[in-house]
Each structure stands twice: as structure tokens, then as C-alpha cells.
Backbone as XML, in Angstrom:
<?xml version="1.0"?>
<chain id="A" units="angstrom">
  <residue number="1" name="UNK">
    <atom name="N" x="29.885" y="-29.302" z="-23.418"/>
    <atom name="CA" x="28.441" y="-29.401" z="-23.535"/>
    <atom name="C" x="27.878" y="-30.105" z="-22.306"/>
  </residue>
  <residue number="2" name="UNK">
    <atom name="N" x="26.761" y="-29.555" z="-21.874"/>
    <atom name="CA" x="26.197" y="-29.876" z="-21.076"/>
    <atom name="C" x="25.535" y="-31.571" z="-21.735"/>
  </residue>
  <residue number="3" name="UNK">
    <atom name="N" x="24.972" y="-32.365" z="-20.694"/>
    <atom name="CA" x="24.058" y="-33.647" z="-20.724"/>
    <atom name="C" x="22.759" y="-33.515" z="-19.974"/>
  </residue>
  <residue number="4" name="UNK">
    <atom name="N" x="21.944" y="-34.059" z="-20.232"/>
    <atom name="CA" x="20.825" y="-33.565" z="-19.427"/>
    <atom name="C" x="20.277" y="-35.068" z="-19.737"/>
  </residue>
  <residue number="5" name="UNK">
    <atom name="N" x="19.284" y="-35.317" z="-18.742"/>
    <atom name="CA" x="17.977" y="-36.469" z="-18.308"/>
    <atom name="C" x="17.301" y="-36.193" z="-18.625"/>
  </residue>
  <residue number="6" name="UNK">
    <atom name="N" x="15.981" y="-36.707" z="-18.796"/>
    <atom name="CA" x="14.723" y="-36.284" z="-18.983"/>
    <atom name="C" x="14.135" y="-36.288" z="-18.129"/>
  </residue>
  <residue number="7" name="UNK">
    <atom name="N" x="14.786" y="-35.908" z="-17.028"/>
    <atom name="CA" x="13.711" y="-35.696" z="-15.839"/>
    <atom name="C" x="12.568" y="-34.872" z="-16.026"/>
  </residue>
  <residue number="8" name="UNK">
    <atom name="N" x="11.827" y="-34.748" z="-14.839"/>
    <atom name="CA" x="10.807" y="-33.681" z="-14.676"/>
    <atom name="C" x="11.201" y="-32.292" z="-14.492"/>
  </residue>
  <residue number="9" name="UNK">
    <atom name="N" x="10.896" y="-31.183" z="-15.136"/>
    <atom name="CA" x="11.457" y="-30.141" z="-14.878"/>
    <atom name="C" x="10.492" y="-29.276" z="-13.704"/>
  </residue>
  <residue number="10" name="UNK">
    <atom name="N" x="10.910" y="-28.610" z="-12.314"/>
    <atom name="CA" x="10.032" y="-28.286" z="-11.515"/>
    <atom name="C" x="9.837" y="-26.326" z="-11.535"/>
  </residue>
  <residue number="11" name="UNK">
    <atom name="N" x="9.029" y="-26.360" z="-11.307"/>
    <atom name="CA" x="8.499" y="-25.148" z="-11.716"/>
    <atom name="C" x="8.341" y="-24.441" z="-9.992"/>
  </residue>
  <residue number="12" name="UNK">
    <atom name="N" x="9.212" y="-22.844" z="-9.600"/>
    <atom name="CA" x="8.893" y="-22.228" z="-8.644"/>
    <atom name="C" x="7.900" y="-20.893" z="-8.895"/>
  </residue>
  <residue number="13" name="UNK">
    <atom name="N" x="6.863" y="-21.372" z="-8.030"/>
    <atom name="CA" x="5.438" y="-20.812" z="-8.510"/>
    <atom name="C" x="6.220" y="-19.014" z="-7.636"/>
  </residue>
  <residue number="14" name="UNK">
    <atom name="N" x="6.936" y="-19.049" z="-6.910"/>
    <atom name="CA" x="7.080" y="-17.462" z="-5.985"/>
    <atom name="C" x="8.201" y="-16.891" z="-7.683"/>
  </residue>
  <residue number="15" name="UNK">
    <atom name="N" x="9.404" y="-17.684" z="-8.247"/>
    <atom name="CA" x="10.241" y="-16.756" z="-8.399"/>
    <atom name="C" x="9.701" y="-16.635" z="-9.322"/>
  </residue>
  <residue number="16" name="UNK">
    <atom name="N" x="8.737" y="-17.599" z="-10.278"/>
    <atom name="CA" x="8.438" y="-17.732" z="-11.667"/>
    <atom name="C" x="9.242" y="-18.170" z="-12.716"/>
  </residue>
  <residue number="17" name="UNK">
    <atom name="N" x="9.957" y="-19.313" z="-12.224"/>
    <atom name="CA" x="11.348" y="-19.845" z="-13.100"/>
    <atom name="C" x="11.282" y="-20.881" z="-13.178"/>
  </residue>
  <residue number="18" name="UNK">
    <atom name="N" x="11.332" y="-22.112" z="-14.229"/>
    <atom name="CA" x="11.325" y="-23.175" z="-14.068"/>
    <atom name="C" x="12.910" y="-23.849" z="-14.097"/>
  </residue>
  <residue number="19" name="UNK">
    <atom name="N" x="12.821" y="-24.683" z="-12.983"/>
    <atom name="CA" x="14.083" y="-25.298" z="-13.155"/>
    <atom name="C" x="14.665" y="-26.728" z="-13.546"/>
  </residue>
  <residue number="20" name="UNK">
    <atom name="N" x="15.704" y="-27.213" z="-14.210"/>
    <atom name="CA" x="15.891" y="-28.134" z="-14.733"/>
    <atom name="C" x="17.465" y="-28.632" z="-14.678"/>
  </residue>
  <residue number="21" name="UNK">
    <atom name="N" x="18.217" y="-29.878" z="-14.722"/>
    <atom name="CA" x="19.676" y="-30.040" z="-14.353"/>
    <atom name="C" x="20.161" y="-30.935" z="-15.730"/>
  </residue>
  <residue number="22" name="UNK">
    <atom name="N" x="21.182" y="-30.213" z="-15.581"/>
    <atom name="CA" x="22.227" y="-30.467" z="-16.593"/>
    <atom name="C" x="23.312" y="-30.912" z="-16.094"/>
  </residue>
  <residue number="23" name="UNK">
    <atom name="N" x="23.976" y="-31.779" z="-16.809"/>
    <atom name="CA" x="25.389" y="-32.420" z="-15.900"/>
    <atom name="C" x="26.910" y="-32.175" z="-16.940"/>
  </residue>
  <residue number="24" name="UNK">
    <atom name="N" x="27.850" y="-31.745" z="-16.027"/>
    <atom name="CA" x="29.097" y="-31.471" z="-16.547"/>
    <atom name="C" x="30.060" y="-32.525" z="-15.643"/>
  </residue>
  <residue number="25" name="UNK">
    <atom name="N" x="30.404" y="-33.533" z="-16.708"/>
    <atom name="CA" x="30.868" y="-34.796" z="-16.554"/>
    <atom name="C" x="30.620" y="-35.005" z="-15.116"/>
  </residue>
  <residue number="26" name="UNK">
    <atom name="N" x="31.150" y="-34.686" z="-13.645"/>
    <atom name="CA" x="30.532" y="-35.120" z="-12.543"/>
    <atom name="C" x="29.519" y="-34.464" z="-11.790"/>
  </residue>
  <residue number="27" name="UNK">
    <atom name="N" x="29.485" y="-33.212" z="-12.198"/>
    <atom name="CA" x="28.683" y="-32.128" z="-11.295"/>
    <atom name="C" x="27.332" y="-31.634" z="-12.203"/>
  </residue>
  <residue number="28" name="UNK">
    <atom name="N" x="26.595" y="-31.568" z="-11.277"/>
    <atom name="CA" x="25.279" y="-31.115" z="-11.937"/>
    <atom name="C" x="25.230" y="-29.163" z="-11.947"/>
  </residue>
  <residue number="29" name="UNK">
    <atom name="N" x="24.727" y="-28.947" z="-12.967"/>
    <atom name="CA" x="24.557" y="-27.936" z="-12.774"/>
    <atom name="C" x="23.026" y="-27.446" z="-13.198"/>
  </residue>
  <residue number="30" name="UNK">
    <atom name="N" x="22.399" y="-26.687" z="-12.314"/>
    <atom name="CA" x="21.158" y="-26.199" z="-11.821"/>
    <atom name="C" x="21.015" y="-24.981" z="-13.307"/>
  </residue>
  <residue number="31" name="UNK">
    <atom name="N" x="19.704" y="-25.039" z="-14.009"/>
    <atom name="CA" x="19.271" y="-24.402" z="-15.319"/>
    <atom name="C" x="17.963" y="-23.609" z="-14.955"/>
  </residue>
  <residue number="32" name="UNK">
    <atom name="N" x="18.010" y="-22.396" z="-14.738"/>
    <atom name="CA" x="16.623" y="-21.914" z="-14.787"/>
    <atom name="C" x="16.114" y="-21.090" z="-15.336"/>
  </residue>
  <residue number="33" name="UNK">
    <atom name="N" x="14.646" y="-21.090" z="-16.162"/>
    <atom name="CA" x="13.886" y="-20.821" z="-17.407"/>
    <atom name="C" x="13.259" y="-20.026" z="-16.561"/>
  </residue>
  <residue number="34" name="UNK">
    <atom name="N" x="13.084" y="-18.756" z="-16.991"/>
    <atom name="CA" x="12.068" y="-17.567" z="-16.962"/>
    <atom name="C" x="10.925" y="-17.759" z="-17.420"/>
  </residue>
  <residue number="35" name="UNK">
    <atom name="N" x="9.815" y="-17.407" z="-16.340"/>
    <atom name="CA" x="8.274" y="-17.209" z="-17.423"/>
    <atom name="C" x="7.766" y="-16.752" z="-18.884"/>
  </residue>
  <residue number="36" name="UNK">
    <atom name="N" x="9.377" y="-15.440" z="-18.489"/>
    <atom name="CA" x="9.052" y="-14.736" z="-19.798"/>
    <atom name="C" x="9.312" y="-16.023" z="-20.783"/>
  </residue>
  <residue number="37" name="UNK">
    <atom name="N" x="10.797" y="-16.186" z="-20.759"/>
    <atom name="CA" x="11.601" y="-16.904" z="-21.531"/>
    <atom name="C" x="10.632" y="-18.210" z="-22.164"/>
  </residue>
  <residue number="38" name="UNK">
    <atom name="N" x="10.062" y="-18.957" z="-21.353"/>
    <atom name="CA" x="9.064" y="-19.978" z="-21.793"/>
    <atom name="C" x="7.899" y="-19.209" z="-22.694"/>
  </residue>
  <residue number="39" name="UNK">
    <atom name="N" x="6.896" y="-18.405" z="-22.263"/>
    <atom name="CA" x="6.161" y="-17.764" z="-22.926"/>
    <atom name="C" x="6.533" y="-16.907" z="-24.487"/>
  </residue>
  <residue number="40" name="UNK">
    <atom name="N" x="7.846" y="-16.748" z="-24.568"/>
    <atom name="CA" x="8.731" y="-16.417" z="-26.081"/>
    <atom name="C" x="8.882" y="-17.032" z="-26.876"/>
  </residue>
  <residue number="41" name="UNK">
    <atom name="N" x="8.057" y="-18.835" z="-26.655"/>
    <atom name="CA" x="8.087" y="-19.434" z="-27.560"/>
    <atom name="C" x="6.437" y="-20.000" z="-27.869"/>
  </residue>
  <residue number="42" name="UNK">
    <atom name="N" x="5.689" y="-19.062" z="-27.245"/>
    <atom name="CA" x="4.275" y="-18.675" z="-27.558"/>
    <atom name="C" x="3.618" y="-17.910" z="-28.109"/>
  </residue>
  <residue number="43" name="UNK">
    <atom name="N" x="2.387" y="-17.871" z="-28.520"/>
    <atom name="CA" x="1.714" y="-16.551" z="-28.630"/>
    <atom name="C" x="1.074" y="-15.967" z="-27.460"/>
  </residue>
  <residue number="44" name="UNK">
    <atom name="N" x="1.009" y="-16.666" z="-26.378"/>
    <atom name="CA" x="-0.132" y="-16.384" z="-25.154"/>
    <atom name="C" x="0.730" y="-15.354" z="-24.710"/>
  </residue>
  <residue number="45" name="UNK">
    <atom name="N" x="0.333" y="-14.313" z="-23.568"/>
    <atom name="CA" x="0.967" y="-13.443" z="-22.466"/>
    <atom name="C" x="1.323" y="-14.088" z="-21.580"/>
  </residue>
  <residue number="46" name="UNK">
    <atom name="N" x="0.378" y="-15.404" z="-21.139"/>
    <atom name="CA" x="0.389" y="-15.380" z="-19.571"/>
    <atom name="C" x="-0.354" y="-17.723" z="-19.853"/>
  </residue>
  <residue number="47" name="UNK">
    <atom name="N" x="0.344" y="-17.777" z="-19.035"/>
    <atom name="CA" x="-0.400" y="-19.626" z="-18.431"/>
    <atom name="C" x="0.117" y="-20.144" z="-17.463"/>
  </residue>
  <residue number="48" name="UNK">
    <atom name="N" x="-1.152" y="-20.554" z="-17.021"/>
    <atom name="CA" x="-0.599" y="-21.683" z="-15.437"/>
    <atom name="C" x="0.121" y="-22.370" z="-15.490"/>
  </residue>
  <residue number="49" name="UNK">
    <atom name="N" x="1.198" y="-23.012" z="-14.467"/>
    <atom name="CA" x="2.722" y="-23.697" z="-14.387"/>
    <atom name="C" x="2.228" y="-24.733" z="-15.579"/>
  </residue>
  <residue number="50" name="UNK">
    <atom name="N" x="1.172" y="-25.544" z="-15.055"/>
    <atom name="CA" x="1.048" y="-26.856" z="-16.275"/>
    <atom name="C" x="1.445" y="-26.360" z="-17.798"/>
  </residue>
  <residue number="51" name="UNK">
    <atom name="N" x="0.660" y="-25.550" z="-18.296"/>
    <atom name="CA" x="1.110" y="-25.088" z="-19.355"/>
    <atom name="C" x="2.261" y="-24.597" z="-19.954"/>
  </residue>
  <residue number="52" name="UNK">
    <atom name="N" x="2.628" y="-23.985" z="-18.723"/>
    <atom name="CA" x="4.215" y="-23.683" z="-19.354"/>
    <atom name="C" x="5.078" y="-24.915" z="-18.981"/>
  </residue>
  <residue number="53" name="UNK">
    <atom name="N" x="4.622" y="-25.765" z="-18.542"/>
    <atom name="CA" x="5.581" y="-27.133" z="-18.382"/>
    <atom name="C" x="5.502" y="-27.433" z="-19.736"/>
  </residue>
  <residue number="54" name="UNK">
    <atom name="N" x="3.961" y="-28.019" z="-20.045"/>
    <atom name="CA" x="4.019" y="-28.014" z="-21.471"/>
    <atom name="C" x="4.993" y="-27.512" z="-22.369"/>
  </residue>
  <residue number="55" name="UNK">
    <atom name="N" x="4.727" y="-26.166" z="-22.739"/>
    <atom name="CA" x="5.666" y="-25.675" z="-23.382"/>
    <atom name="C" x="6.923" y="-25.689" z="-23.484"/>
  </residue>
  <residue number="56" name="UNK">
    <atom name="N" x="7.395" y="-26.092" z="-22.007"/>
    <atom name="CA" x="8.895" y="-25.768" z="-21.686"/>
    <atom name="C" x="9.035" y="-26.919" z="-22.492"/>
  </residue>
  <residue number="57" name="UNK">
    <atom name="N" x="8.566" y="-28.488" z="-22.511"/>
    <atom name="CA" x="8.658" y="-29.919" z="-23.165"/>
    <atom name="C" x="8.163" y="-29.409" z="-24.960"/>
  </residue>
  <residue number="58" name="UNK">
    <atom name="N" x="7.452" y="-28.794" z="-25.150"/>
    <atom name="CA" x="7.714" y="-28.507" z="-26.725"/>
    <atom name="C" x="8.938" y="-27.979" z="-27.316"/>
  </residue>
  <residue number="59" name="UNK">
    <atom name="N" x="9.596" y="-27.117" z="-26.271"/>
    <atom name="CA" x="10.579" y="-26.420" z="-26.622"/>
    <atom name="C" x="11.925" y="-27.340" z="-25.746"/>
  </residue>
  <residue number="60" name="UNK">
    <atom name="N" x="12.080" y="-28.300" z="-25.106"/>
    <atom name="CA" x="12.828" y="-28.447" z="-24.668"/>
    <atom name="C" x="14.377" y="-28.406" z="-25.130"/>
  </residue>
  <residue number="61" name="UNK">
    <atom name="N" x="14.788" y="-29.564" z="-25.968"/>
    <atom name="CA" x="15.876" y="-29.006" z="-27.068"/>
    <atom name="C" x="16.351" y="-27.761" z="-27.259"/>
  </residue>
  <residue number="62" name="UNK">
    <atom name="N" x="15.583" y="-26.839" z="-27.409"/>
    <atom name="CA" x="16.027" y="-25.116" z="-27.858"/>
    <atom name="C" x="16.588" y="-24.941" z="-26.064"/>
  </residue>
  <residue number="63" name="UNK">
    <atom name="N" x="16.002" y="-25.337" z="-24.986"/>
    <atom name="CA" x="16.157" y="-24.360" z="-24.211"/>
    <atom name="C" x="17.693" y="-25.432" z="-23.820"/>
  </residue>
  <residue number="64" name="UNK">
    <atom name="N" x="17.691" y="-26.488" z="-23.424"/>
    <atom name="CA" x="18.994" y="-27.300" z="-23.176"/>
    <atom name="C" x="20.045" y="-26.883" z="-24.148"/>
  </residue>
  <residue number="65" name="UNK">
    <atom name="N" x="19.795" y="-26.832" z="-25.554"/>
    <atom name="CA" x="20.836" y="-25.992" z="-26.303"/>
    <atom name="C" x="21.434" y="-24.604" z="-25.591"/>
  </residue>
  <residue number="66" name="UNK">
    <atom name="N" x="20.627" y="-24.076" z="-25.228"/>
    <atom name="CA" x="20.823" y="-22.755" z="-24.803"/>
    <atom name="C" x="21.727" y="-22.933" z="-23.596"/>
  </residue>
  <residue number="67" name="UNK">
    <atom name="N" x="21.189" y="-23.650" z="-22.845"/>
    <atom name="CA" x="21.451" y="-23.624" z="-21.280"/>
    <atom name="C" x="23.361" y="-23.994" z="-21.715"/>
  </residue>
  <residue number="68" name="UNK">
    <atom name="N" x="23.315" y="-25.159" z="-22.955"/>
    <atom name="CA" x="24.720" y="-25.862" z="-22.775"/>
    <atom name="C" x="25.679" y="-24.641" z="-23.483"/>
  </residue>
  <residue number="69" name="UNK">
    <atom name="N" x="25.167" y="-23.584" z="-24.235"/>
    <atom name="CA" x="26.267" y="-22.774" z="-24.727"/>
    <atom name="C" x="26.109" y="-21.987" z="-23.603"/>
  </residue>
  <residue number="70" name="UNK">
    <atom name="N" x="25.857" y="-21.209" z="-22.456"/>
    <atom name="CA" x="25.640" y="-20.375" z="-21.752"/>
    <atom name="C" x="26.820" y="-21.221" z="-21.008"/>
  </residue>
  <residue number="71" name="UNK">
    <atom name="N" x="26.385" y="-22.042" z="-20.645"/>
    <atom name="CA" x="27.384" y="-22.708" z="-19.601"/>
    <atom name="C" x="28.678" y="-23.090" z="-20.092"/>
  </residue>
  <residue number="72" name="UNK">
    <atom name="N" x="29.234" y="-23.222" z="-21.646"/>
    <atom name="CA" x="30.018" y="-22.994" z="-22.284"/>
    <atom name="C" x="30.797" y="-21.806" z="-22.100"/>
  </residue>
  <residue number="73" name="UNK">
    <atom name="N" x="30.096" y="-20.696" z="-22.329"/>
    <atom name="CA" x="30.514" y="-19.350" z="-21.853"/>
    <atom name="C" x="30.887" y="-19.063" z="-20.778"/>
  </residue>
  <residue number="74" name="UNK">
    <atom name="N" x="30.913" y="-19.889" z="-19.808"/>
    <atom name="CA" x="30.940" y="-19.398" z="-18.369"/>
    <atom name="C" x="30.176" y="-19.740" z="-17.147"/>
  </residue>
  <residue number="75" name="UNK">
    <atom name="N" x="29.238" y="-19.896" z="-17.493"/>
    <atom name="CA" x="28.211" y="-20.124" z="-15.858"/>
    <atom name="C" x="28.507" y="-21.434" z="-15.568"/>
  </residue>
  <residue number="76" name="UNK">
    <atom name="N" x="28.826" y="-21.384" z="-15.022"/>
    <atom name="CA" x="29.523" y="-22.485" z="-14.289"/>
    <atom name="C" x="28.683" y="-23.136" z="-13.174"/>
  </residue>
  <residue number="77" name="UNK">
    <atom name="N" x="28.558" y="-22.703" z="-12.380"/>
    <atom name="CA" x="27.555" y="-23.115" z="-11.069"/>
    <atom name="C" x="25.745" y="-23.271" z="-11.611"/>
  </residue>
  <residue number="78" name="UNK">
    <atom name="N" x="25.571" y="-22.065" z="-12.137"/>
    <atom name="CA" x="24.116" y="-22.196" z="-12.247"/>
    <atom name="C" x="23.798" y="-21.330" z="-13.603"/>
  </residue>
  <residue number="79" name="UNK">
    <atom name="N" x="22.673" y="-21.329" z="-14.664"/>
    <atom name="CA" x="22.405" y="-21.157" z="-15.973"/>
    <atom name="C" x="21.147" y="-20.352" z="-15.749"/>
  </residue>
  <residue number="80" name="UNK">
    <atom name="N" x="20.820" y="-19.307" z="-16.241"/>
    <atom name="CA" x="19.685" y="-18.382" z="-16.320"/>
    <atom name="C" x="19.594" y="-18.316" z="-17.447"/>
  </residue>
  <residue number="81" name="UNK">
    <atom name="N" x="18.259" y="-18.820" z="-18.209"/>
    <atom name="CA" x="17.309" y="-18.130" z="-19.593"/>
    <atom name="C" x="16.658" y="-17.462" z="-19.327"/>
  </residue>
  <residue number="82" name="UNK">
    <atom name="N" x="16.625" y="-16.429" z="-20.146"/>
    <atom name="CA" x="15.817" y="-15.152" z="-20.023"/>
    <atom name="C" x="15.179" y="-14.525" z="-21.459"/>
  </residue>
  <residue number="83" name="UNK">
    <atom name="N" x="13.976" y="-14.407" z="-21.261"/>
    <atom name="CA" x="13.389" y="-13.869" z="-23.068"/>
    <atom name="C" x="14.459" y="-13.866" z="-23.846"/>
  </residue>
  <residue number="84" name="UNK">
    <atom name="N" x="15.639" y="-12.902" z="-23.495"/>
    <atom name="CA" x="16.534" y="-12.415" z="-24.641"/>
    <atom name="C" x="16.986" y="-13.537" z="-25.260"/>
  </residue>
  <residue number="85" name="UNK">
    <atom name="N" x="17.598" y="-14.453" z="-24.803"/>
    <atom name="CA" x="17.857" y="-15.970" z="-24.922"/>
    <atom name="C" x="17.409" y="-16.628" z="-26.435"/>
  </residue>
  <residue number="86" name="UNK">
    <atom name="N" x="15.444" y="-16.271" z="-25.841"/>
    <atom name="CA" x="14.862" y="-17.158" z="-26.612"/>
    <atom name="C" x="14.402" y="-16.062" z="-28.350"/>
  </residue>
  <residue number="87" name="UNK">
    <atom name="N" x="14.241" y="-14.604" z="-27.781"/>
    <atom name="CA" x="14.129" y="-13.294" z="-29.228"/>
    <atom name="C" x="15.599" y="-13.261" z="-29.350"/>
  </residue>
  <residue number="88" name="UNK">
    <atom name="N" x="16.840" y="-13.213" z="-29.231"/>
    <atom name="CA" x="17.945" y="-12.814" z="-30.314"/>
    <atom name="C" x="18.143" y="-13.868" z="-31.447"/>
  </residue>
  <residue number="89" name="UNK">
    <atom name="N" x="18.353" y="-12.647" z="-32.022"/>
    <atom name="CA" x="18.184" y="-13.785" z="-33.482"/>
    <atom name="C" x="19.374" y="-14.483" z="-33.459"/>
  </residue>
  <residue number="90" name="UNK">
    <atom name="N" x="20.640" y="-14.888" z="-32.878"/>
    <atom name="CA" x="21.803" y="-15.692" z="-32.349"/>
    <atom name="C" x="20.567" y="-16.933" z="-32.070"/>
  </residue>
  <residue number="91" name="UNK">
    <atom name="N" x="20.350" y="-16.771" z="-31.280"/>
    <atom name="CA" x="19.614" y="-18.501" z="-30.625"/>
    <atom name="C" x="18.328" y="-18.409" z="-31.354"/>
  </residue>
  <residue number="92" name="UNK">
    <atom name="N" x="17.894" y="-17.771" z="-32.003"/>
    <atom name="CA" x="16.386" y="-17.763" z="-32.686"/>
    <atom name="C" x="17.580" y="-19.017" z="-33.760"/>
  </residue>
  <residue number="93" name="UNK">
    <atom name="N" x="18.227" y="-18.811" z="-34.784"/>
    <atom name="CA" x="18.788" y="-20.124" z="-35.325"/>
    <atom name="C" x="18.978" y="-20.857" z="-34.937"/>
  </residue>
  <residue number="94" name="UNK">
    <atom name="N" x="19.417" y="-21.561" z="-33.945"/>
    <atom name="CA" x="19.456" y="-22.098" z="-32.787"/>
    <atom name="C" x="17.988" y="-23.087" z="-33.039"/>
  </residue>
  <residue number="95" name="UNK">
    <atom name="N" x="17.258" y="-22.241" z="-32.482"/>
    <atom name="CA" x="16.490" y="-22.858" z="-32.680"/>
    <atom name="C" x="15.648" y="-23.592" z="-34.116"/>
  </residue>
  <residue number="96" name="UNK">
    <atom name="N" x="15.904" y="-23.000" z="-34.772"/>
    <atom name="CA" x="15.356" y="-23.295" z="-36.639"/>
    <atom name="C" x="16.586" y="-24.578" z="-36.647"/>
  </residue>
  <residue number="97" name="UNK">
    <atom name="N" x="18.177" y="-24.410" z="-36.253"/>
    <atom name="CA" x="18.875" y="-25.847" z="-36.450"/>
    <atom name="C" x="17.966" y="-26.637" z="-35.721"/>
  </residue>
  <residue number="98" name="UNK">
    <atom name="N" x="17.573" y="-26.055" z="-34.717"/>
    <atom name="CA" x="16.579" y="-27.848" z="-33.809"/>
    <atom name="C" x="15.702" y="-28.241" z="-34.219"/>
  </residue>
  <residue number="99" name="UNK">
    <atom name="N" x="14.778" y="-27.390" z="-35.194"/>
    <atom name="CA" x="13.995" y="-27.925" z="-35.524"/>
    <atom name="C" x="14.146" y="-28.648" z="-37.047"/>
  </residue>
  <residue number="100" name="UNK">
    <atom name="N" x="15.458" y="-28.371" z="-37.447"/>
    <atom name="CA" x="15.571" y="-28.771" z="-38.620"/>
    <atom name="C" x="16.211" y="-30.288" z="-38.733"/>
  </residue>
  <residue number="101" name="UNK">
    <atom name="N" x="16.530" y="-30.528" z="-37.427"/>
    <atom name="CA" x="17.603" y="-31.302" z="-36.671"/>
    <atom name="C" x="16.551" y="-32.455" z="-36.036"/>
  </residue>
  <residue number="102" name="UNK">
    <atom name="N" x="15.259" y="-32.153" z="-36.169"/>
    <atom name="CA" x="14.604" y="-32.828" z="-35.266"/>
    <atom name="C" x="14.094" y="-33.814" z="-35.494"/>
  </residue>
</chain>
């Protein structure tokens, strides 16, 4: 399992991904959240970085869960969320444990 800080998570306005670090006992490894992927835990289409910072911090838990089984699986160097992530019903529980958990 991944560990994570509560740092600030920074948002790249060109790729549209927000990024965030997770640490595997010495090495950090680099996590990055899709627009879509943030917006899948909305009703909106579309919001400016602030907002989806927001969001990304409502949802944070779900998405660090995510990031730490992905990287479980394999990604090793670097972690991509992507909508599917946040709609398969696999991590849709996922998320209902976090919030049940919370």
C-alpha cells in the first residue's frame, strides 16, 4: 500500500490531470487524476482547476485508495486514474467502503 501526505495536490492546466505523490517505503511515486476521472464523482460536465481541486479533496480517500491498488497491481513508477477507475462498479465499492469507513 501506498502512504500519502496531505500535501497540495497540483493541477496541469495543458494535460488536464491532476497530480499527487504517494510513497512506497523509500520512493515516491507520482499519481495522476484525469479531468474526466475527477468530474465522475460529480454531476457537472466541466469546472475550473479550483473546483476540481475541490473535488479531488472531497473525494480524496476514494482516489488514494485507487491509486494504492493500481500500484499494487503493478505501476510501479507512476499511477494513472481514469473515469473507468472511478464508474466500474469494482472501485464504485471502493468507494461506498470509504464512505462507510469514514
Amino acid at each position: 500500500m501506498l502512504r500519502f501526505l496531505n500535501e497540495t495536490p497540483v493541477y496541469n492546466f495543458d494535460l488536464e490531470r491532476l497530480r499527487f505523490v504517494g510513497f512506497d517505503r523509500d520512493r515516491h511515486v507520482v499519481c495522476r487524476v484525469t479531468k474526466d476521472a475527477i468530474l465522475a464523482c460529480t454531476d457537472a460536465n466541466d469546472a475550473p482547476a479550483s473546483e476540481l481541486l475541490k473535488i479531488f479533496e472531497r473525494n480524496r480517500r476514494l482516489f488514494e485508495d485507487i491509486a494504492s491498488i493500481e500500484h499494487a497491481a503493478g505501476s510501479r513508477e507512476e499511477v494513472y486514474i481514469e473515469r473507468f477507475h472511478v464508474e466500474h462498479p469494482w472501485f464504485r465499492n471502493v468507494q461506498t467502503r470509504v464512505a462507510v469507513n469514514a
